[in-house]
Structures are given as structure tokens and as C-alpha cells.
Backbone bond lengths (Angstrom), bond angles and torsions (degrees), N, CA, C in turn:
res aa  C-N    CA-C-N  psi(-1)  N-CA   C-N-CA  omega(-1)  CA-C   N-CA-C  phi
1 X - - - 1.453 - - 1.526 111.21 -
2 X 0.965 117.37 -47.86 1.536 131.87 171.83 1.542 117.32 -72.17
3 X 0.965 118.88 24.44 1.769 144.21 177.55 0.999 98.28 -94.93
4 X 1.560 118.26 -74.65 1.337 124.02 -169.81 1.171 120.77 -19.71
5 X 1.389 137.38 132.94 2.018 122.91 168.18 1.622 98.59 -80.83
6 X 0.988 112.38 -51.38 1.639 99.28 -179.30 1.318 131.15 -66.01
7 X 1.405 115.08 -22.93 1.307 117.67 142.94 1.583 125.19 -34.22
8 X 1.211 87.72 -68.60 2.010 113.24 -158.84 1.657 92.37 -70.84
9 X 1.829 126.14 -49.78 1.303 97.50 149.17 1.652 162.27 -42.46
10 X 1.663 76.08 -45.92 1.992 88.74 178.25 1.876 97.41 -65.20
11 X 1.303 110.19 -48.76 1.469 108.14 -179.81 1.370 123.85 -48.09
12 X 1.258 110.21 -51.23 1.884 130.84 157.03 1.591 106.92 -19.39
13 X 1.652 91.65 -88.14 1.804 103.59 -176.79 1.606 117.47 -51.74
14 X 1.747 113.56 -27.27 1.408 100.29 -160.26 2.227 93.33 -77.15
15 X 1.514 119.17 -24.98 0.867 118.54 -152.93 1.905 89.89 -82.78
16 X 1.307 116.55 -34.22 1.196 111.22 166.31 1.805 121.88 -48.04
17 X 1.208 93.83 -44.12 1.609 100.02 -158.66 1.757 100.57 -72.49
18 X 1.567 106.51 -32.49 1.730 113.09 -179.57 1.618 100.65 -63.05
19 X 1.560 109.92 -59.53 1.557 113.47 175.58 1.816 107.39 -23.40
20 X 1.202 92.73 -53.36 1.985 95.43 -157.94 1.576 112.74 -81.87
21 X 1.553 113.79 -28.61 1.486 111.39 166.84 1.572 96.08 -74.86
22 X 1.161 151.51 -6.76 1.144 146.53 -170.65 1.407 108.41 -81.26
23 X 1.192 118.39 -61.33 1.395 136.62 147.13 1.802 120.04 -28.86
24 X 0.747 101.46 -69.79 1.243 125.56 -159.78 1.661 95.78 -59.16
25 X 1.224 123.78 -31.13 1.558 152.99 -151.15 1.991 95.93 -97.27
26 X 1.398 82.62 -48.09 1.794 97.92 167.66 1.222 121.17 -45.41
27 X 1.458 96.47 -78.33 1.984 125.89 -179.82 1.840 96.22 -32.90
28 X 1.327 108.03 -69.48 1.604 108.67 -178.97 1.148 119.43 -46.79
29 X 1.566 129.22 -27.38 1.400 145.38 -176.77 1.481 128.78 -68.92
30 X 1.342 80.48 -43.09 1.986 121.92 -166.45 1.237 100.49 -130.56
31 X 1.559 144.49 89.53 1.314 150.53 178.27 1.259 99.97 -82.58
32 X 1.468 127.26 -28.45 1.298 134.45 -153.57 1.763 102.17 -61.40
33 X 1.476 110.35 -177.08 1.427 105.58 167.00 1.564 120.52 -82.47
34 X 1.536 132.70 165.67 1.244 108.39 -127.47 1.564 96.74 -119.24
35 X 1.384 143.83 82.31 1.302 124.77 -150.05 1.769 109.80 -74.31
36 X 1.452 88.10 155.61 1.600 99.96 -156.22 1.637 100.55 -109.18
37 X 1.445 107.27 112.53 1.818 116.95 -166.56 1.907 81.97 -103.08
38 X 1.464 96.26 133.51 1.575 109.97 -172.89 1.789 87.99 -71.62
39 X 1.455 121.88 -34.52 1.669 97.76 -174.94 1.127 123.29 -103.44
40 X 1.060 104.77 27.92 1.859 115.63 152.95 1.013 113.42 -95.81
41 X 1.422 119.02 -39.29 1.666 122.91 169.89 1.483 107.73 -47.94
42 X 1.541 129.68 -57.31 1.188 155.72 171.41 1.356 94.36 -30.55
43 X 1.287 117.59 -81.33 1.114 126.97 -155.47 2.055 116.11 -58.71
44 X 1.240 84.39 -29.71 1.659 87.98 -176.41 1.753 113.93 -106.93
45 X 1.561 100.89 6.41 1.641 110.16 158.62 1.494 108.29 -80.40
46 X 1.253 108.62 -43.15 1.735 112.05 -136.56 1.672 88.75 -112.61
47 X 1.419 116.96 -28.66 1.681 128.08 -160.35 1.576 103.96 -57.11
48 X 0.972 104.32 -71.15 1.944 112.66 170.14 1.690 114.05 -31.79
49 X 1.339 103.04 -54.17 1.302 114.38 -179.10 2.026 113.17 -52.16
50 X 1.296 74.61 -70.61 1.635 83.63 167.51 1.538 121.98 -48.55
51 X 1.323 141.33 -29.83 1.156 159.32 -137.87 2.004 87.29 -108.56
52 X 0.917 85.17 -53.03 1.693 100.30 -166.54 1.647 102.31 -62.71
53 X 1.474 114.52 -46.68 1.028 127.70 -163.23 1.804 114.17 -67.77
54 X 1.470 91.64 -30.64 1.660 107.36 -163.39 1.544 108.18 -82.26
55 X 1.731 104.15 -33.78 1.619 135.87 153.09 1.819 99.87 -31.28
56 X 1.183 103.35 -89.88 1.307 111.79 -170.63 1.525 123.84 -54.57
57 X 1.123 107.39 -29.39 1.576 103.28 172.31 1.545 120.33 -97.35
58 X 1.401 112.22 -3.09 1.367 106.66 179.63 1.515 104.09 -128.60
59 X 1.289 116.47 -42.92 1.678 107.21 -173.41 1.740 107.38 -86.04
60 X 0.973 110.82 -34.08 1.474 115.99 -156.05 1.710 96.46 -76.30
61 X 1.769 111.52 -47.75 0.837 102.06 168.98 1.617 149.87 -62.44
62 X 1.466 103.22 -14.97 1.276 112.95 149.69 1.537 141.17 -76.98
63 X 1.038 94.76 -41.01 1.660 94.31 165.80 1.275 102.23 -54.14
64 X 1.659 152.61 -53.60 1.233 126.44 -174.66 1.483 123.04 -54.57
65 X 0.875 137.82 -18.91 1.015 144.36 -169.48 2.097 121.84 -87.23
């Protein structure tokens, strides 16, 4: 199921688009100024990356097979 590209895309963007109303849902919540935790930063530099990475070497590579 997770083969699919349009899957694994539409899944991609929809998890993007929840991320940002999530946020966004915040900002309106919390007007205040916005304190900045270095491992959230971390997490949403490097998180995708990692995510992608774990994708490719473990799921992706099985389905070919």
C-alpha cells in the first residue's frame, strides 16, 4: 500500500497540510511571542529527513522484492 507514489504523495502533502493548520490553530491560540525549544527545531529540520530515510531502507526496500 505504501508503494504507491500517489499514495505516499497524497499521504506526504495531507500530513504537511495537518502540520500547518496545526500551527496555524496555535498562533491564534498563543498570540504571545513564540518560544523557540532547540528540539523542535531539531526535530522538524532533520525529522522528515529521517522519516524518509527509514522509508527507503526498510519499507521501500521490501516491497521490491
Amino acid at each position: 500500500m505504501l508503494g504507491n507514489k500517489y499514495f505516499l504523495f497524497t499521504l506526504t502533502w495531507l500530513a504537511s497540510f495537518a502540520v500547518s493548520v496545526f500551527l496555524r490553530f496555535w498562533g491564534f491560540q498563543h498570540p504571545d511571542s513564540f518560544l523557540i525549544r532547540p528540539f523542535i527545531v531539531l526535530c522538524m529540520l532533520f525529522g522528515p529527513s529521517l522519516v524518509l530515510s527509514f522509508y527507503l531502507a526498510f519499507i521501500a526496500r521490501q516491497t521490491q522484492s
